[in-house]
C-alpha positions as CSV (number, residue, x, y, z in Angstrom):
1,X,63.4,62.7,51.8
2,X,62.0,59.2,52.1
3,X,62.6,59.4,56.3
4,X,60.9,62.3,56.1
5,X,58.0,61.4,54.6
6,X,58.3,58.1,57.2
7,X,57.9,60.5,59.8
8,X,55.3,63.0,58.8
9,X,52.9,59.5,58.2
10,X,53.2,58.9,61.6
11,X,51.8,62.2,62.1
12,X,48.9,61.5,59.2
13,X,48.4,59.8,56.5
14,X,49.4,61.6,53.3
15,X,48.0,61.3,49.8
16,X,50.5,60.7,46.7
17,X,49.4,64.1,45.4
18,X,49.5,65.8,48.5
19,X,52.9,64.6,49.1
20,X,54.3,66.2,45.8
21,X,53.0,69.6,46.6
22,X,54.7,69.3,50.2
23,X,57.5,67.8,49.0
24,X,57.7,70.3,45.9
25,X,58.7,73.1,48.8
26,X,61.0,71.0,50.3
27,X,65.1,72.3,50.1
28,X,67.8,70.0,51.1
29,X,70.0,71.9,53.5
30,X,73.7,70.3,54.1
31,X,75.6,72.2,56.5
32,X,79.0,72.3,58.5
33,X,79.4,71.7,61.6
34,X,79.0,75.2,63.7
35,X,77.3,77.0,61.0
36,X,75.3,79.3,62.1
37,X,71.7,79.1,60.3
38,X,70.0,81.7,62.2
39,X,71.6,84.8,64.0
40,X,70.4,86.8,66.3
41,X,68.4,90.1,64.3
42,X,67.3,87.6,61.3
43,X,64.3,86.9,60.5
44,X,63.2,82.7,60.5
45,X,61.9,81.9,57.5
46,X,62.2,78.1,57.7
47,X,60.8,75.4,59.5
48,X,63.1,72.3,59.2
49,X,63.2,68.7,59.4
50,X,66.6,66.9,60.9
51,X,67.7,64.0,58.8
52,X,70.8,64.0,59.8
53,X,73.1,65.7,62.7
54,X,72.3,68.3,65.9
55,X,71.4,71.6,66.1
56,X,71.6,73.9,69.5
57,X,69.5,77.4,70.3
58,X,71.7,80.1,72.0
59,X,71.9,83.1,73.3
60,X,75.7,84.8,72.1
61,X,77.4,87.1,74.5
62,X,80.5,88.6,74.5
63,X,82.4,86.3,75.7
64,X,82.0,82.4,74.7
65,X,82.1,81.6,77.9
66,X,79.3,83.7,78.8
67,X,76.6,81.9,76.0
68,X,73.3,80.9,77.1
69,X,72.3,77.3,75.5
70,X,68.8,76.7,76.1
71,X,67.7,74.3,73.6
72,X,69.8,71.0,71.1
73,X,67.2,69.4,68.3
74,X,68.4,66.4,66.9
75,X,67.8,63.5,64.1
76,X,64.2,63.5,63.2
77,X,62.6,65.9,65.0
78,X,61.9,70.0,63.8
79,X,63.7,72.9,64.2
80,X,63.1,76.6,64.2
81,X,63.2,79.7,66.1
82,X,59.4,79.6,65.9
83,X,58.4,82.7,67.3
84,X,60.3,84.8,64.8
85,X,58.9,82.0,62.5
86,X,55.7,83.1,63.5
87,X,55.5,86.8,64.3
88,X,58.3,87.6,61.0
89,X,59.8,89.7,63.6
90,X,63.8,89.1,64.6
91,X,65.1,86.5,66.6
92,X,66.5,86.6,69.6
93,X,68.9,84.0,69.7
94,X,70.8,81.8,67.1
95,X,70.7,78.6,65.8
96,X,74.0,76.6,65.4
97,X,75.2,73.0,64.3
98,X,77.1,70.9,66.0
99,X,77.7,68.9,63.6
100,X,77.5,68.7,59.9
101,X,74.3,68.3,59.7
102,X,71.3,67.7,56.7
103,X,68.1,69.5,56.9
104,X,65.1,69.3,54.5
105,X,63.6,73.1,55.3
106,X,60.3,75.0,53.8
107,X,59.9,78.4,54.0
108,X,57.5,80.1,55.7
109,X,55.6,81.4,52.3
110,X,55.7,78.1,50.5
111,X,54.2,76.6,54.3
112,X,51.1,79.3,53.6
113,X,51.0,77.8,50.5
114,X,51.2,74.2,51.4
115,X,48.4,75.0,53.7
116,X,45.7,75.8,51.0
117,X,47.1,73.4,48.4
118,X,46.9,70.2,50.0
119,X,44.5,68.7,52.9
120,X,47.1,67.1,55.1
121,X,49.2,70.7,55.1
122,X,47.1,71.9,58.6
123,X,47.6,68.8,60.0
124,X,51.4,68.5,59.3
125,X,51.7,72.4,60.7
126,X,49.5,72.2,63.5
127,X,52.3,69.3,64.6
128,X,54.9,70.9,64.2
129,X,53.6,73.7,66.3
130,X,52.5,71.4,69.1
131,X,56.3,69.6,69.4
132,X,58.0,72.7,69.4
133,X,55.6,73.9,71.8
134,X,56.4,70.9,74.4
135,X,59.8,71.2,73.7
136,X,59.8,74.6,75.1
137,X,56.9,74.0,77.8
138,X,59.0,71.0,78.9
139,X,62.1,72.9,79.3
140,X,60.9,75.8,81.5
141,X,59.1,73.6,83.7
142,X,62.2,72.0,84.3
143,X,63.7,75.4,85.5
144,X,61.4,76.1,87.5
145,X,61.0,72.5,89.1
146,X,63.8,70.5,89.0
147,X,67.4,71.2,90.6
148,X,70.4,71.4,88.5
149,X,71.1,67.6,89.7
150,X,67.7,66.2,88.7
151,X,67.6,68.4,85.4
152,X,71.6,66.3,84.8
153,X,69.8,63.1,85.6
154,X,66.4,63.4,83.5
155,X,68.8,64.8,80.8
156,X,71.0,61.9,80.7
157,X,67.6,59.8,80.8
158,X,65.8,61.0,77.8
159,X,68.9,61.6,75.5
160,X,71.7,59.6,76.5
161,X,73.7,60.2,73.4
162,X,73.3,63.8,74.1
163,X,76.0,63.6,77.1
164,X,78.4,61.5,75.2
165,X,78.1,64.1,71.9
166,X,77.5,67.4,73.2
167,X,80.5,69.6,74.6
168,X,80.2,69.7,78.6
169,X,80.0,73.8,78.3
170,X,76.8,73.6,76.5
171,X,75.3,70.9,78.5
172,X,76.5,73.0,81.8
173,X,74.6,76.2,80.1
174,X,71.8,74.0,79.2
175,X,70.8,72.8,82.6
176,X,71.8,76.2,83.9
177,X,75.2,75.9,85.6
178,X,78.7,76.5,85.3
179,X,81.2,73.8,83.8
180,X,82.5,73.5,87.3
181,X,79.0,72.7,88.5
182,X,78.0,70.4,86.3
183,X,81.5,68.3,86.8
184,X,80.7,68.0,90.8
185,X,77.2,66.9,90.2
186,X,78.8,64.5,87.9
187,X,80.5,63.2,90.6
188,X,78.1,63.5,92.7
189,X,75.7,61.2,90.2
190,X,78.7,58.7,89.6
């Protein structure tokens, strides 16, 4: 809990007191590697701080093969499927480790409270909102801009421990291409 309070006072500095009440909410969460914390028809009701592991956002199908990844979270940085999060309606897609990971979570009614209880709670939210939010503007930007090759490349740029620990398949669904793909543009790159 201590890295986590590190990291929300880089967001803002937080009172002793105010800090208790947050911290009150606050679950540890240790989980298995490909556990599934969210499915598809659930309803979000954390939002989740990454001490430890990496998390990806999917779309299941059918067949494996056939699963849309179009999101990882890692060490230190928030996850949720924050729409659901938001609107308490179902989710879409799930939420899977990908390796055993620990997560310090709130809920979404102990966030409400957390919100009129303390002075730093809006700030601390409206953060969280905003880097999920450029996570997600980021990522369809790069869709729509950026060829398979260059979204390999600014990939391996940003998170280069993300190609060495990730499985190829996701990374190939991530950037939106097949396994096959993504080992000629490796090639390609190399």
């Amino acid at each position: 809990m201590i890295k986590f309070r590190q990291h929300i006072e880089s967001i803002s500095k937080i009172s002793n007191e105010d800090w208790l009440i947050f911290s009150s909410f606050l679950k540890k969460r240790e989980l298995p590697k490909k556990h599934l914390l969210l499915k598809v028809g659930e309803i979000e009701n954390h939002i989740s701080f990454i001490e430890k592991g990496q998390i990806r956002l999917l779309i299941p199908k059918e067949i494996e093969e056939k699963e849309i990844t179009f999101g990882f979270s890692f060490e230190d940085e928030f996850i949720s499927a924050y729409d659901s999060f938001l609107t308490r309606t179902p989710s879409l897609y799930q939420l899977e480790t990908l390796t055993p990971t620990v997560l310090w979570s709130i809920d979404y009614k102990d966030l409400q409270e957390t919100y009129k209880q303390t002075k730093v709670g809006n700030t601390i939210g409206r953060f969280i909102a905003e880097r999920l939010y450029l996570l997600k503007s980021k990522r369809e930007q790069s869709l729509l801009n950026e060829t398979p090759d260059q979204r390999y490349i600014n990939l391996f740029k940003e998170r280069p421990n993300l190609i060495k620990q990730i499985p190829l398949k996701y990374i190939a669904s991530y950037i939106g291409v097949t396994p096959q793909a993504l080992s000629r543009i490796r090639k390609r790159i190399t």
